[in-house]
N, C-alpha and C positions, 0 to 999 in steps of 0.2 A: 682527081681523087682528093678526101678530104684531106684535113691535116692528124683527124680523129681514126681514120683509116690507113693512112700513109707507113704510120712507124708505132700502131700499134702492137702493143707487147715488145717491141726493140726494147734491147736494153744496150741503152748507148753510154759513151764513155763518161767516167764521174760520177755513175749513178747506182742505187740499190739495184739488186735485179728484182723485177716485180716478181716472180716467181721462186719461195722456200726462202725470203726474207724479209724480215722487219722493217714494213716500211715508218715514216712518220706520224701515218694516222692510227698506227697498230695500237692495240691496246699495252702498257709497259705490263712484263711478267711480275703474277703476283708473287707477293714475296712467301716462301716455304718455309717451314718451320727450324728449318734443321739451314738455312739459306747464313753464308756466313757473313757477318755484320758487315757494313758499306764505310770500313773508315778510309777516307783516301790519304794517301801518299804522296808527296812530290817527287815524281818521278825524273832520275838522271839522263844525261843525255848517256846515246850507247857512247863507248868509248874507241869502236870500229869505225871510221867512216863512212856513211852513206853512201850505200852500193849503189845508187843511180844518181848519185849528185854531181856532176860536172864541173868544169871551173865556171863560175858565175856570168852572166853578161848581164852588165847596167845598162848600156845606152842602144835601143832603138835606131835599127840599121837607116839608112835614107831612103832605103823603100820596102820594107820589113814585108813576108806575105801577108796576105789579108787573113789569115788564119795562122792567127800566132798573135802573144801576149805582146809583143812589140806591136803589132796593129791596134791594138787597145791600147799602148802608151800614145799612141799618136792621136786617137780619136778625139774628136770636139764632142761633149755630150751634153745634151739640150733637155736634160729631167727638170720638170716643170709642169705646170698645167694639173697641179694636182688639184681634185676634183671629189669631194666630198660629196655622196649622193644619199641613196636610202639605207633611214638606221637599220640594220640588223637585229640589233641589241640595245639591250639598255640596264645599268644596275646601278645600285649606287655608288660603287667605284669606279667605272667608267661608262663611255659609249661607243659600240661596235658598229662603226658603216662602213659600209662598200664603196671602194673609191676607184677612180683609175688614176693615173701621169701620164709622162709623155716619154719614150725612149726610142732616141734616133724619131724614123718614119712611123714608130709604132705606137699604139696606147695599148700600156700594160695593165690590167684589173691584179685587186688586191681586198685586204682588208685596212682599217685602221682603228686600233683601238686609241682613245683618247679619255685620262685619267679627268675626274669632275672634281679635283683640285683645283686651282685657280693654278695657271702657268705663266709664264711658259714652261714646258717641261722637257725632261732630258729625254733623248728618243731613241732606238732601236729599229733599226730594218734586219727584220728577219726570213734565212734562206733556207728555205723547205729539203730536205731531199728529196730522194725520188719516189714518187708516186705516177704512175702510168695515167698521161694526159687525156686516154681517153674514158677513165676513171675519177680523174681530180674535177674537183669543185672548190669554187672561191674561197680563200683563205685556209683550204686543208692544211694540215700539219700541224705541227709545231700548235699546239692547242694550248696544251697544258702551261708552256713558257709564252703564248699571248696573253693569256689571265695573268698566269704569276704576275709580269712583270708589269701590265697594266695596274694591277693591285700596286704596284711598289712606286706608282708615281713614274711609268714610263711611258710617252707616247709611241705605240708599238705599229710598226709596216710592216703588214706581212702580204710579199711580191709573190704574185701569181706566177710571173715567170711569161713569156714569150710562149703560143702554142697551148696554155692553159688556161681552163676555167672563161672569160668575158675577154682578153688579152687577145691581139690583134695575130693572125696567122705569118709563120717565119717559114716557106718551104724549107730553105737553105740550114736550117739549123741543126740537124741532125748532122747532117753532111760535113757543117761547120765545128763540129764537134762542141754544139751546145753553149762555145764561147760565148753567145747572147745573152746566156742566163748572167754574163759577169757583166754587158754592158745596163743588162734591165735592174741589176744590184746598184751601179754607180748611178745612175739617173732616180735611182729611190730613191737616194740621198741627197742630192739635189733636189729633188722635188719637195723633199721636208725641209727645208732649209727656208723654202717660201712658205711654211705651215705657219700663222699663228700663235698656233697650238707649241711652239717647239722653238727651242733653244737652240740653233744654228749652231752653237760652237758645243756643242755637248750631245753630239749622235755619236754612236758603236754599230758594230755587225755582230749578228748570232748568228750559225749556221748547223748546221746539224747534218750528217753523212754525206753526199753530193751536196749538201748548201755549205759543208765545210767546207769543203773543195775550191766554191765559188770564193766565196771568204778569203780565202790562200791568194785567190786570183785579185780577187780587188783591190787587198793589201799591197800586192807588189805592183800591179796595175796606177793605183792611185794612190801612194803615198801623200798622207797629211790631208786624208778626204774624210776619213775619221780618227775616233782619238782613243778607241781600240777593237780587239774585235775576239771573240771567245767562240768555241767550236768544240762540237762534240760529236764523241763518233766518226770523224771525219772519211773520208776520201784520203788514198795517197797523195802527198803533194808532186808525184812523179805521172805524168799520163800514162805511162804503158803500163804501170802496174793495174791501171783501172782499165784499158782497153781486153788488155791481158784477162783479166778478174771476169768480164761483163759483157764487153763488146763480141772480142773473137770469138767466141762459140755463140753467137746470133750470126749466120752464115751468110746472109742479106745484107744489112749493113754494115759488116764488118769487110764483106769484099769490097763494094761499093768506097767506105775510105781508104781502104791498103790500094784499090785501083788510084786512087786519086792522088792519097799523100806518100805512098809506099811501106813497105815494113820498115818498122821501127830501126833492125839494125840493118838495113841498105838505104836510109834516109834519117839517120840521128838529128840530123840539125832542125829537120822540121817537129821531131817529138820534144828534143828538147827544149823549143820555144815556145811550145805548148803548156811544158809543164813549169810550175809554179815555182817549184823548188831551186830552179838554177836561175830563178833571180828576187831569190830572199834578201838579198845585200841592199838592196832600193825598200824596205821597209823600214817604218818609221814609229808606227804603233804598237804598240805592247799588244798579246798576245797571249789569251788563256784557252790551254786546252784540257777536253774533259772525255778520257776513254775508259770505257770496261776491259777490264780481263779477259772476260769470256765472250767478245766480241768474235763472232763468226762470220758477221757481214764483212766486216772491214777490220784486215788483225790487226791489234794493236802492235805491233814491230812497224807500220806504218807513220803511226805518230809519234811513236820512236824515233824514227830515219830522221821525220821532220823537223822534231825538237831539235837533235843532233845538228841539223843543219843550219837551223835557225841558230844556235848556241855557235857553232861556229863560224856563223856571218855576225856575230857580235851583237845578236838582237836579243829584247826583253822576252822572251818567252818562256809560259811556266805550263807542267802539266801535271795535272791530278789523275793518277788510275784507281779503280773501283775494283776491289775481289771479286767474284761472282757475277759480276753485271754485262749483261749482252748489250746487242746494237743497240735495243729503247731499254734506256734506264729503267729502274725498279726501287728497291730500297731506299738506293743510294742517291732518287732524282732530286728528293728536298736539300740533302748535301748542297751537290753540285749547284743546286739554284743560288743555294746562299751564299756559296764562296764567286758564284759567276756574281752576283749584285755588290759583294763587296769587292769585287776585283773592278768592276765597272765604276763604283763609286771613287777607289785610289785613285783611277785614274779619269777622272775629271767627267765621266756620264753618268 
């Protein structure tokens, strides 16, 4: 069976559900008359602690499961081989081609936009959410923030992701609970680091609802692999809140992993090595987050817990909320760009 047929419509864990939600390539809702204005706020952390936050683990067991964020702290990763093929596009602020790399055994398709400024330039890998693979096509998503920020003078990677669009087929990845999309994020940034086109010491991550998620993961994954990383809409940084949310009512693949890794509370130790949050202490890069109010997809009490968490592992993290703003930005999305580019520029991308 194909990979196109295997898990489509699944909605697996970390992800939109393709079904009565907003995905990335949605169009953002237009703004209403009566729509109330998009000033954002620095939002506190809660002052409860973080109902699925656990005590922390830093260091990677000596033989960690192969499905769990300690397996990615151990990983050798060989992102490389990037491969600049046919243009796309063309304008006079950059140029849009099709590219692949190399992640682990796999080649991953993408896009690359590349500003026709003289460079080197500062660069961006950017992580899509979910859009149903047997839907997606090269470079979906995150559209609007590949222009923007190509306009601003950033070489922008937008990762297809494992199982999408020209990207090499992963049976295992659904099962694996999509951990791949975190090692096809680390190997993007390697693989621009041999760009040309790009400044080596001056790459970030942008992620947006499951790409936030991924984001969450890389950061704690690879400390000091970038020099920060901003996210919007996110994903919990807890996995059962997203199994919970997406997976368990798909009755298919959600028996399929509770057969393999167990429920959540008669197997803790393997959810919580999954999830992001109980090892925010191993982060090293500042961190801007950007949620709506009226986020239905993913609540924001979500990015809440997260901050909280993050505030309380003593890390740089700031978050702006939007009144009125659901999963895809509206009003409020020229904001959020402009404090995401200055937030990237402090800090050294």
């Amino acid at each position: 069976m194909s990979r196109r047929m295997a898990w489509a419509g699944a909605v697996a864990l970390m992800t939109v559900a393709a079904t009565g939600c907003t995905t990335d390539d949605a169009a953002p809702p237009a703004p209403s008359s009566t729509a109330t204005s998009a000033t954002p706020s620095a939002a506190q952390p809660s002052t409860s602690p973080p109902r699925t936050m656990p005590v922390p683990t830093t260091a990677p067991s000596a033989a960690p499961h192969p499905v769990s964020l300690q397996a990615l702290m151990t990983k050798k990763y060989n992102g490389g081989n990037l491969r600049l093929a046919r243009v796309l596009a063309r304008n006079p602020a950059y140029t849009r081609y099709h590219v692949t790399y190399r992640s682990g055994a796999l080649t991953i398709s993408g896009i690359m936009n590349v500003p026709s400024t003289p460079g080197p330039h500062p660069a961006l890998v950017l992580n899509h959410g979910y859009i149903d693979p047997a839907v997606y096509t090269n470079g979906r998503g995150l559209m609007r923030e590949q222009d923007y920020l190509a306009r601003r003078g950033y070489v922008v990677l937008h990762t297809d992701y494992r199982n999408h669009a020209q990207s090499s087929d992963d049976p295992r990845s659904e099962l694996d609970l999509r951990l791949g999309y975190t090692e096809d994020v680390i190997n993007a940034v390697l693989a621009l680091r041999t760009s040309e086109y790009v400044d080596p010491d001056r790459i970030g991550l942008l992620g947006r609802s499951m790409g936030g998620g991924i984001t969450y993961n890389v950061l704690a994954v690879q400390p000091g692999l970038v020099k920060a990383g901003v996210v919007f809409a996110p994903v919990s940084s807890n996995a059962v809140d997203n199994f919970n949310r997406w997976t368990r009512p798909d009755g298919a693949i959600a028996t399929q992993i509770l057969r393999t890794y167990g429920e959540p509370a008669r197997n803790p130790g393997f959810w919580r090595n999954i999830s992001a949050v109980n090892f925010f202490d191993r982060i090293t890069e500042p961190l801007l987050i950007h949620h709506g109010e009226a986020d239905s997809t993913c609540p924001i009490a979500w990015s809440r817990t997260t901050l909280a968490a993050l505030k309380s592992a003593g890390k740089n993290a700031t978050m702006y909320t939007y009144p009125g703003e659901e999963h895809a930005f509206g009003p409020a999305w020229p904001t959020s760009m402009a404090r995401t580019v200055s937030f990237l520029k402090q800090h050294g991308v």
